[in-house]
N, C-alpha and C positions, 0 to 999 in steps of 0.2 A: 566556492569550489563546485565542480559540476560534474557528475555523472551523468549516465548514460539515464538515470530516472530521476534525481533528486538534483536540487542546486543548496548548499549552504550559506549563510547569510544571518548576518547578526542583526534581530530584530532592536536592537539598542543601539543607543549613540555612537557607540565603538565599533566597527566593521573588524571582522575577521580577514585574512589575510588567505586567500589559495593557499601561498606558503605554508601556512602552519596546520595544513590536513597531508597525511601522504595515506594514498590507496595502497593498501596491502595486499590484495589478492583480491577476484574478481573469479565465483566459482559459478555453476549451475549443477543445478538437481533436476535430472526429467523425473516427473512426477507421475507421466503416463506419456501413450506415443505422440503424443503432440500437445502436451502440458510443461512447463517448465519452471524451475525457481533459480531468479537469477542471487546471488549474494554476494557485498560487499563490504570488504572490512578497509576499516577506514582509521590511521590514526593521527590524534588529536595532539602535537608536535608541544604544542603551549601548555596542556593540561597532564600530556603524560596520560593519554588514560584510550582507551578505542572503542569503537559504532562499529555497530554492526548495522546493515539496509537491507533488508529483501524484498524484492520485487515478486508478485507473482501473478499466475493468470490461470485458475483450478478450471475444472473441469462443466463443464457444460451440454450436458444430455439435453438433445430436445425434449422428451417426458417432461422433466422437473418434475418426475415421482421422490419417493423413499431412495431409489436408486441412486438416483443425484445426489441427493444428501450424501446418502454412505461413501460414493467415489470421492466426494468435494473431502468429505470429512478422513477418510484415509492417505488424501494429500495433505491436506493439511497436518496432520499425524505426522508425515514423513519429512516436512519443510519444517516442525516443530522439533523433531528428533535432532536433524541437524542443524538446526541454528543453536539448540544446546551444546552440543557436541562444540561447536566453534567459539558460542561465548567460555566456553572452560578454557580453550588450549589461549583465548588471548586477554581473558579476563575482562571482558567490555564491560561496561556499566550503562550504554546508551545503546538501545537495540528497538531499530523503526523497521514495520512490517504495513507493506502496501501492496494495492493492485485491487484487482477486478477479481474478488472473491467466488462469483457469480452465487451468494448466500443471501437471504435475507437476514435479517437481526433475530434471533431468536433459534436459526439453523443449527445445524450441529458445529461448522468450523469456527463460525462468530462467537458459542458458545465455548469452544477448544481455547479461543484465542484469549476470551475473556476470564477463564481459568486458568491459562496459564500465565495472569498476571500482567496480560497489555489492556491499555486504556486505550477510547477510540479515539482521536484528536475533536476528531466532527462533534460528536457526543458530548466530549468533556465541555466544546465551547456553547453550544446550543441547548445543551438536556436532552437532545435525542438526537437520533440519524437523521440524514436528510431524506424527507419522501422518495424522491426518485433520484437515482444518478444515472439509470437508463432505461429508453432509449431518452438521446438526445432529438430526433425529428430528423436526422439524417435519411434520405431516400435514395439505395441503392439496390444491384443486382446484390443477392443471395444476402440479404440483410437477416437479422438475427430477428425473430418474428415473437418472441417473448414479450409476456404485458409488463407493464411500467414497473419497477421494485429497487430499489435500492442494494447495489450491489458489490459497489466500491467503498474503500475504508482507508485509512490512514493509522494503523495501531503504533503503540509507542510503549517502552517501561527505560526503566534505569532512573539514575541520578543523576543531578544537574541540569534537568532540562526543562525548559520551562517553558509551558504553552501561550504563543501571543494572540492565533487567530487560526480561523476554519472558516472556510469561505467555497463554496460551489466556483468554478467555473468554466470555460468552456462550451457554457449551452446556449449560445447567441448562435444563429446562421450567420452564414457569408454573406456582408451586405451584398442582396440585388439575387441574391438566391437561396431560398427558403428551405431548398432540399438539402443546402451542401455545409455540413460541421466537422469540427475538426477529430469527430470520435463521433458513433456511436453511444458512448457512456461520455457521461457529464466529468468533468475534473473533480478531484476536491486538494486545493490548494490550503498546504498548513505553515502558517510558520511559527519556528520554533527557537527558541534562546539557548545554545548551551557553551 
């Protein structure tokens, strides 16, 4: 099955079927004027049971002071509020949180998220984050001028799901052009059994 950020896919012998996922609603939270959380409830037709996905992309002060922190971390506040709010009304027991955090490990929202009982995917398979997921070496006009840190994550909780791999990608250039990637920030592709 395939969203607009995630694809599903049974990392075991038996493949899942598009069929047996139906999207139930497809919401967004502006987080600030030009921040957004996108969310996706998804249910799971064979197990009886519903995912929750959200997507998001916090906030990014050029400083990177104290300030950044506190903005990152009162969105994340407000994307935590209501993905609560939405795992009650449908009872999910599998809820994946991703996106371009712009936090390091140790930050205030990576520590939000870590308390509130998500596992990183990356982490779990490695023992730590990856060094860097941006930049990737991309060279553009008005490009994001921030030093190298690790920004993006794959968070996960619930039951039934079982982690098979964490893997970097998207940080190769376009063969024949050294400037040109498909992001700015590196991927981290996970996948997942449930």
């Amino acid at each position: 099955m395939f969203t607009d950020n995630a694809r599903f896919a049974d990392c075991s012998d038996t493949h899942r079927k598009d069929s047996e996922f139906e999207v139930l609603s497809n919401d967004v939270l502006q987080v600030s004027g030009v921040r957004n959380c996108q969310m996706i409830t998804v249910r799971d037709n064979v197990a009886d049971e519903h995912m929750i996905m959200v997507n998001l992309h916090l906030h990014n002060p050029a400083e990177k002071l104290e300030l950044g922190d506190y903005l990152r971390g009162h969105q994340c506040e407000q994307m935590l509020h209501w993905l609560n709010i939405r795992k009650r009304e449908v009872d999910a027991n599998k809820v994946f949180v991703f996106g371009d955090f712009n936090t390091e490990p140790g930050e205030t929202p990576y520590r939000m998220m870590k308390d509130a009982g998500f596992l990183s995917a990356y982490e779990q398979v490695h023992g730590k984050e990856p060094e860097v997921t941006f930049p990737t070496g991309i060279q553009a006009p008005f490009m994001d001028p921030d030093p190298p840190a690790c920004f993006d994550y794959i968070f996960y909780q619930g039951t039934g799901i079982e982690l098979c791999d964490a893997q970097i990608a998207a940080d190769k250039c376009v063969p024949g052009d050294p400037t040109l990637y498909a992001s700015d920030h590196k991927a981290i592709v996970v996948d997942f059994k449930i």
